[in-house]
C-alpha positions in Angstrom: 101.6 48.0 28.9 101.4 47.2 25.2 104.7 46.6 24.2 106.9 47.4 20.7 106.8 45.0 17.9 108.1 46.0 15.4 112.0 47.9 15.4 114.4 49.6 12.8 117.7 50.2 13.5 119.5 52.5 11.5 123.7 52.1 11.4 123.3 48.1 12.6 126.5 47.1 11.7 128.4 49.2 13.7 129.7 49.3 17.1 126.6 50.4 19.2 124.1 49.0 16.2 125.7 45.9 16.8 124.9 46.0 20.6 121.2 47.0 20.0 120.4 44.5 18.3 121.8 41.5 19.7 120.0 42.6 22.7 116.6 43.6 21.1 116.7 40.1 19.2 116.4 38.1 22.9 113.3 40.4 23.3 110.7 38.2 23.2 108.1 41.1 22.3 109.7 42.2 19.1 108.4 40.2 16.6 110.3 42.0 13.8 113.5 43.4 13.8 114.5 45.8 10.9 118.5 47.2 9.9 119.2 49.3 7.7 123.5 49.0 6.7 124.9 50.9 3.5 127.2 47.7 2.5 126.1 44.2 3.8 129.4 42.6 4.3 131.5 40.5 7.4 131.0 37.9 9.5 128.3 39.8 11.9 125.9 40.1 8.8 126.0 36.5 7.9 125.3 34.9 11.0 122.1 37.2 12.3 120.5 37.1 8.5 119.5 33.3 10.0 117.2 34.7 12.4 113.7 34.6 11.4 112.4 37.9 12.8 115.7 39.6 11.4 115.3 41.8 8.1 118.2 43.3 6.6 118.2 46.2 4.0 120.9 48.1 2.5 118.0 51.2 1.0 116.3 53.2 4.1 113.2 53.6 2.0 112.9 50.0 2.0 113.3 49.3 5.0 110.9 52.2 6.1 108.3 50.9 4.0 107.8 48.3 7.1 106.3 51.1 8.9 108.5 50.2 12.1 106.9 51.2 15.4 110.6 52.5 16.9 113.6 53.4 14.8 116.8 53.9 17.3 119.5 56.0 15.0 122.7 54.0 15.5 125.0 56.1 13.5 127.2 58.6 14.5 127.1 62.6 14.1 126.3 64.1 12.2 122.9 62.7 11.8 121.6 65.0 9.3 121.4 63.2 6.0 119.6 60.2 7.5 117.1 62.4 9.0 115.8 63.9 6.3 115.7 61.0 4.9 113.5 59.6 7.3 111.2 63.2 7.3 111.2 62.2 3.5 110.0 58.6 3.6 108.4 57.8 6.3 104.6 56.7 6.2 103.9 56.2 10.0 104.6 58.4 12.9 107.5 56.3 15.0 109.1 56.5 18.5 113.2 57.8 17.0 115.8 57.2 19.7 118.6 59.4 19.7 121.7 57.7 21.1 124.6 60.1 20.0 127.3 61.5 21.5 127.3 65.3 21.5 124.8 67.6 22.3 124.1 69.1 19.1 121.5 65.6 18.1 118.8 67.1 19.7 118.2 70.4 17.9 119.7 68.7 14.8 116.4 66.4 15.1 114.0 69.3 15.5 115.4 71.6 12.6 115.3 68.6 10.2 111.7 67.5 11.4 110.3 71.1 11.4 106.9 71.1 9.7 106.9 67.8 9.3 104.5 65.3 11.2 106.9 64.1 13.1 107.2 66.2 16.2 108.8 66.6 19.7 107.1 64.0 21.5 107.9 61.4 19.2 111.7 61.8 19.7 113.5 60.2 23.0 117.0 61.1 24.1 119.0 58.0 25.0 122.7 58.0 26.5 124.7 54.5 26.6 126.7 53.6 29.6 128.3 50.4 27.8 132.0 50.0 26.4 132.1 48.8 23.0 135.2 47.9 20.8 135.7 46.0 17.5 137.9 42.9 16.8 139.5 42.2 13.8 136.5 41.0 12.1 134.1 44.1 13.0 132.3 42.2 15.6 131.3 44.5 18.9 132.7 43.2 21.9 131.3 44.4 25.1 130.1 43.2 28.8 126.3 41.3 28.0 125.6 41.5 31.4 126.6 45.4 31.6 124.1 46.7 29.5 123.1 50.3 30.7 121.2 53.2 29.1 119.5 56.3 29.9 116.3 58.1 28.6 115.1 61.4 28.7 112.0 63.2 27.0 112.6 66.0 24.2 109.6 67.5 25.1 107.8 67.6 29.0 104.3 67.0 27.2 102.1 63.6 28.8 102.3 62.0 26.1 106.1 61.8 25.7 106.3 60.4 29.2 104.1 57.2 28.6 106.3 56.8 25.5 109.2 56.9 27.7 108.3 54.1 29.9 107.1 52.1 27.4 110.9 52.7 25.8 112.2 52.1 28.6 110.2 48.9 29.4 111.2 47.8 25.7 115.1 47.8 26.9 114.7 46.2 30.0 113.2 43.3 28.3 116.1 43.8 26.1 118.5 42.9 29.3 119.7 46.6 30.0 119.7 48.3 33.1 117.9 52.0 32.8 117.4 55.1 34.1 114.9 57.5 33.5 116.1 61.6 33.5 113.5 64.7 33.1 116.0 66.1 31.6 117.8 65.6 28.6 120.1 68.3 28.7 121.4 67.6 32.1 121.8 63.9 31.1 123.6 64.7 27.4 126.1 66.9 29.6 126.7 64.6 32.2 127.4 62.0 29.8 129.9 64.8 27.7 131.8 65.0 31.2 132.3 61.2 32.1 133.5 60.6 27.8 135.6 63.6 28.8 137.5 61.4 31.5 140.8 60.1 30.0 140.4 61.6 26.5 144.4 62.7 25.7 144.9 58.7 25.9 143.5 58.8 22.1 146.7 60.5 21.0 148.5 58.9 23.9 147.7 55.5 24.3 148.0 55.5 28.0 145.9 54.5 30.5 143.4 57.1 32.9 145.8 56.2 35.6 149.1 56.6 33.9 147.8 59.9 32.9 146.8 61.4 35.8 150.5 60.5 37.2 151.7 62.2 34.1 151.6 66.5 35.3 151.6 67.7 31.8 148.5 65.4 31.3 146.8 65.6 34.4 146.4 69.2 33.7 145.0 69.4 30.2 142.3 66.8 31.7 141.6 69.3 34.9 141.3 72.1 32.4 139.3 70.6 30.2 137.1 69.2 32.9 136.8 72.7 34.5 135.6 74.3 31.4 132.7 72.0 31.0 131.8 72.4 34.6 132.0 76.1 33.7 129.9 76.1 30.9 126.9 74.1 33.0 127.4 76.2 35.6 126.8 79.3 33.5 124.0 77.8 32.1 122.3 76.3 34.9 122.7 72.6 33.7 122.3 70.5 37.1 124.6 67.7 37.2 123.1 64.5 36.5 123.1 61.4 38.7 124.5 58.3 36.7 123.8 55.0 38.8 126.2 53.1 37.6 129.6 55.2 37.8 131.7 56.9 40.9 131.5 60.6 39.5 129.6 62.0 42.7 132.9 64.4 43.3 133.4 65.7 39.8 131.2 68.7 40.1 133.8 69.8 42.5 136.9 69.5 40.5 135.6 73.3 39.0 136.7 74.7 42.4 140.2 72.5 42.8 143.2 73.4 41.5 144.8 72.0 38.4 147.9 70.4 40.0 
């Protein structure tokens, strides 16, 4: 399989555009690596601006002007304004990964490209399974040797699929572990339910097990959970099957009681 050379990552200076590309610059294949940051400042910055196949830009049409083969969007939603910008000035027709929470990116994607010659089968759904923080100096700090992401096409056409692999063979290469969904719907909602897991410890600052000992808690989460479940049910969204997390019996919490 021919592989990627050439890869722009938009947002590379944050926490999951921080991850991709430390692990895309030990890819042997990829002999150019393209970011795209609004303000080239901190620590991060200085030290991968030594690498020879790195290329930083602070002005998207600059750095599009490469004519990158993949561009993975690394910023959070909305995602919007640096679509059109890419609709606007892009000269090629690239792979775009879409790794964003929520499950509003896809549509977002296909409203802003809409007449445009970039269509379905050039965009890939992508869901990461790796915790990432910050230290005080805005480096990401995460497991290297749990790197785990998930792909699914936007569209069920052939030629999105040997796209896919050829993704997918680009992050294993990369050092991540992957896992290949036919649907991206099923896998966006999936991944909505596990970030669901433990979300009142953002106000609280507890821990997932602290709060399920906590009754008040315990039942916002169950409720919460249960609604989602609901809401796939209703729509017939099959529950996805993550590899690499314990969440086999959470499709039955819709039918157990809150307490």
């Amino acid at each position: 399989m021919i592989s990627f050379k050439s890869v722009l990552v938009i947002g590379g200076a944050g926490q999951t555009g921080q991850l991709f590309v430390n692990s895309l610059i030990s890819n042997p294949d990829i002999s150019n690596l393209y970011i795209f940051i609004r303000q080239q400042t901190g620590k991060y910055i200085k030290n991968i601006d030594k690498i020879d196949k790195v290329h930083i830009f602070s002005n998207l049409k600059d750095a599009l002007k490469n004519l990158p083969e993949v561009i993975i969007l690394s910023t959070p939603n909305p995602t919007e304004e640096i679509l059109q910008s890419i609709a606007k000035y892009i000269k090629n027709l690239p792979v775009i990964i879409l790794p964003q929470n929520g499950v509003d990116v896809v549509p977002t994607a296909l409203k802003v490209f809409k007449n445009t010659k970039i269509k379905p089968q050039n965009l890939i759904r992508a869901s990461l399974f790796t915790t990432i923080n910050l230290d005080k100096e805005g480096q990401a700090i995460y497991n290297h040797k749990k790197l785990r992401i998930a792909f699914a096409p936007v569209t069920s056409e052939l030629n999105q699929e040997l796209t896919l692999k050829k993704v997918e063979d680009m992050f294993q290469q990369s050092g991540f572990k992957t896992k290949l969904f036919v649907s991206y719907v099923s896998m966006e909602w999936t991944k909505l339910i596990t970030n669901l897991l433990g979300s009142t410890a953002v106000i609280t600052g507890l821990g997932v097990k602290n709060t399920f000992k906590d009754q008040e808690l315990f039942e916002l989460e169950a409720k919460a959970l249960k609604s989602r479940l609901e809401i796939m049910k209703d729509a017939n969204i099959p529950f996805a099957a993550i590899p690499w997390q314990n969440i086999y019996l959470l499709p039955k919490a819709g039918v157990l009681p809150v307490r």
